[in-house]
C-alpha positions in Angstrom: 0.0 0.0 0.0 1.7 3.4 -1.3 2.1 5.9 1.9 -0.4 8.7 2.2 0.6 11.8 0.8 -1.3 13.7 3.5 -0.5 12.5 7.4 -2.9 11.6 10.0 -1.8 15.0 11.4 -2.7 16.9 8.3 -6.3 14.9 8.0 -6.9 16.0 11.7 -5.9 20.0 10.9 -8.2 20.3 8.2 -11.2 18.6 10.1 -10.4 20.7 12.7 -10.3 23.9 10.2 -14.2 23.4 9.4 -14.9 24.4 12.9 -17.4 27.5 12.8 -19.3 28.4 16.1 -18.5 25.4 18.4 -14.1 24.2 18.7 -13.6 20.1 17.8 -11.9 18.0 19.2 -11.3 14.6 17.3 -11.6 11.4 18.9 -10.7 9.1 16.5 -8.4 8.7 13.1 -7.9 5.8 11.0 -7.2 4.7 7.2 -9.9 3.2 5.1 -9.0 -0.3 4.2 -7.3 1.1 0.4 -5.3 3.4 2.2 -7.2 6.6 0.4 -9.4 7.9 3.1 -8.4 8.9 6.1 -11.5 8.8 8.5 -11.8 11.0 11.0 -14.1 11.0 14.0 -14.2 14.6 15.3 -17.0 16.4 17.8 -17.5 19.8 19.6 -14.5 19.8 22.1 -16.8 19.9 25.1 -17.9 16.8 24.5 -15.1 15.0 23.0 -13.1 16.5 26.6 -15.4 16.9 29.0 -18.6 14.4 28.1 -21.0 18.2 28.2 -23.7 16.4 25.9 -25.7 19.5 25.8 -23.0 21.0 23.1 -22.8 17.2 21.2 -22.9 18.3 17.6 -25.6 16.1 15.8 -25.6 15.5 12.0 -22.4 14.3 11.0 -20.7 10.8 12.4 -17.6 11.3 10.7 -15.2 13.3 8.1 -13.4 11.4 5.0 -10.1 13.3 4.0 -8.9 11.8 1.0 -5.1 11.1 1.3 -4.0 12.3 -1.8 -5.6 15.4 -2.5 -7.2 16.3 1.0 -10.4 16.7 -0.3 -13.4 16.7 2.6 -16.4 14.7 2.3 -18.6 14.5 5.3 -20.8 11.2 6.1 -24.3 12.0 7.7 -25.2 10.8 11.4 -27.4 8.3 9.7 -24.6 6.6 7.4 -21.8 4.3 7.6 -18.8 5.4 6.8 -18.0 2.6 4.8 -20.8 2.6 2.9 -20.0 6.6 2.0 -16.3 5.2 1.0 -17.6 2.8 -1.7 -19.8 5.3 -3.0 -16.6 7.5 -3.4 -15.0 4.9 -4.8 -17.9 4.1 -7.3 -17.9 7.4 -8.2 -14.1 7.4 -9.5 -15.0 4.6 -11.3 -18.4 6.3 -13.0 -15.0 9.2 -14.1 -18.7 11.2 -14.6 -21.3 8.4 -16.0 -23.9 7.4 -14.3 -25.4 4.2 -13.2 -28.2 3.0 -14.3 -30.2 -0.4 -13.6 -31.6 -2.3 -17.1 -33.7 -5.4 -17.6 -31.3 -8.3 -17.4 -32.6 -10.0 -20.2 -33.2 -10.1 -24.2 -36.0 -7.0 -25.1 -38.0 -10.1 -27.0 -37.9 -12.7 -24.0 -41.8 -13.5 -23.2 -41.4 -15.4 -20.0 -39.2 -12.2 -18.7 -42.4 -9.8 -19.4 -44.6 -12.6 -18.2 -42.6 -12.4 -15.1 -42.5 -8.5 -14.7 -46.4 -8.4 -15.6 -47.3 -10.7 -12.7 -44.6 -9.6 -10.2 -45.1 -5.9 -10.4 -49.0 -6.2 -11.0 -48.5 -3.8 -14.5 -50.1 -4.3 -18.0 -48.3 -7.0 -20.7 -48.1 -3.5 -22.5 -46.0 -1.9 -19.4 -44.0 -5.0 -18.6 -43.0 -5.1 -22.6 -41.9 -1.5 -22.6 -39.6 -1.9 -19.9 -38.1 -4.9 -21.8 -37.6 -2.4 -25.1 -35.0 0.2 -25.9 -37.0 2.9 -25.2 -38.1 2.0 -21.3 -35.0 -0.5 -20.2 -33.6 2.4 -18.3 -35.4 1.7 -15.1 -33.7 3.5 -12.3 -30.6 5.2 -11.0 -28.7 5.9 -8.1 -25.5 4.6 -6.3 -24.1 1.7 -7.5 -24.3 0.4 -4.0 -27.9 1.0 -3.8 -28.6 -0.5 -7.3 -26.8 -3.8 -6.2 -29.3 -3.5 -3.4 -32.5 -3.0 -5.5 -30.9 -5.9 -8.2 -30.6 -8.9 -5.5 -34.3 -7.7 -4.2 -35.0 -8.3 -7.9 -33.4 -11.0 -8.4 -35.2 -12.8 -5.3 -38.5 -12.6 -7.2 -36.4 -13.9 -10.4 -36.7 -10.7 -11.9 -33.6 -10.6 -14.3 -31.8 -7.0 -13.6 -27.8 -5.3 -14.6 -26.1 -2.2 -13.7 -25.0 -0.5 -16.5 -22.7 3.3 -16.9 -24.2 5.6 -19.1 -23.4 8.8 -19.7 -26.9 10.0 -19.7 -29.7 8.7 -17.2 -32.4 8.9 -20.0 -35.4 8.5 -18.2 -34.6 6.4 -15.3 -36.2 7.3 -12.1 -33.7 8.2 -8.9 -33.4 5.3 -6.1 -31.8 5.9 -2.9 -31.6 3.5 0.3 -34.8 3.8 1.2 -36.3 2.7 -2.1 -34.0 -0.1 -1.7 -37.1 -2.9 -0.4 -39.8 -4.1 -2.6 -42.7 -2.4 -1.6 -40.3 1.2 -2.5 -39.2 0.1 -5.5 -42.3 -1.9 -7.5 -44.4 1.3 -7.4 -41.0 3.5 -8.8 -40.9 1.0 -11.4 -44.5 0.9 -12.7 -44.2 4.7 -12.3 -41.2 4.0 -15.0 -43.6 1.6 -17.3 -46.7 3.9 -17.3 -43.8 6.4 -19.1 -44.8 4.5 -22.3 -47.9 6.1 -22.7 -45.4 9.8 -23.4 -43.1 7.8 -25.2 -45.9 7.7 -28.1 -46.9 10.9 -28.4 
């Protein structure tokens, strides 16, 4: 693993730096797994120092200093930091594409429209356009959440692949909360019943 460019020190200065009203203190500082974040745990310095709970800042569980280039991304009081480091990572990856789930599966397969007719309770109509060129972009999102929404898919042998595009077309946004059936069925009929603008 090549040696960070910017030192645990460094990371914990410019966390530090994005103090406004209330002084940090940080409590913790580690490298992600790849060596390219350094994750830093940092809170208002009366509670890091002296466990004063009324001045516990709320709202952010951690900061992500990227080693290289000391760029600051922040990771919400509801997230995992790992989950905010794959995302970053993804993102590298995407170099500006996005990523977009399709239909698994050849536009002409019956039993897969079959399948999506029954499943999501649409038309034959609806379940074929989301088969065809013109309705396979389904949704789009993270490619973490995607692979979330694809095994959910997949579970009801619904056929499903993440593809980069460079435009979304008109796929429907997904986040984490989508991720369950019973988010992401209506999201997709939403997508089919699209076919009836598609002809006009």
């Amino acid at each position: 693993m090549a040696q960070p460019m910017i030192t645990e020190e460094q990371a914990r200065r410019i966390v530090l730096a994005t103090a406004e009203d209330v002084p940090l203190a940080v409590y913790g500082c580690t490298l992600s797994p790849r060596g390219d974040y350094w994750v830093v745990e940092a809170n208002s310095e009366r509670w890091v120092l002296h466990g004063d709970f009324r001045d516990m800042l709320v709202g952010v569980s951690a900061y992500l200093v990227h080693a290289v280039t000391g760029a600051l991304s922040l990771v919400g009081s509801a997230q995992q930091w790992q989950d905010c480091v794959e995302d970053l990572h993804d993102l590298d990856v995407a170099a500006g594409r996005h990523y977009v789930l399709v239909p698994g599966c050849d536009p002409h397969d019956r039993q897969a429209a079959m399948r999506l007719h029954r499943q999501l309770a649409c038309s034959l109509l609806d379940s074929r356009y989301l088969l065809s060129a013109d309705g396979r972009s389904w949704l789009t999102g993270t490619r973490r959440v995607l692979a979330t929404v694809q095994a959910a898919l997949q579970e009801r042998d619904i056929a499903a692949d993440i593809e980069l595009m460079r435009e979304t077309g008109a796929a429907l946004p997904v986040t984490v909360d989508d991720a369950s059936w019973d988010s992401m069925a209506p999201l997709i009929r939403r997508r089919a019943a699209e076919r009836q603008g598609a002809r006009n």
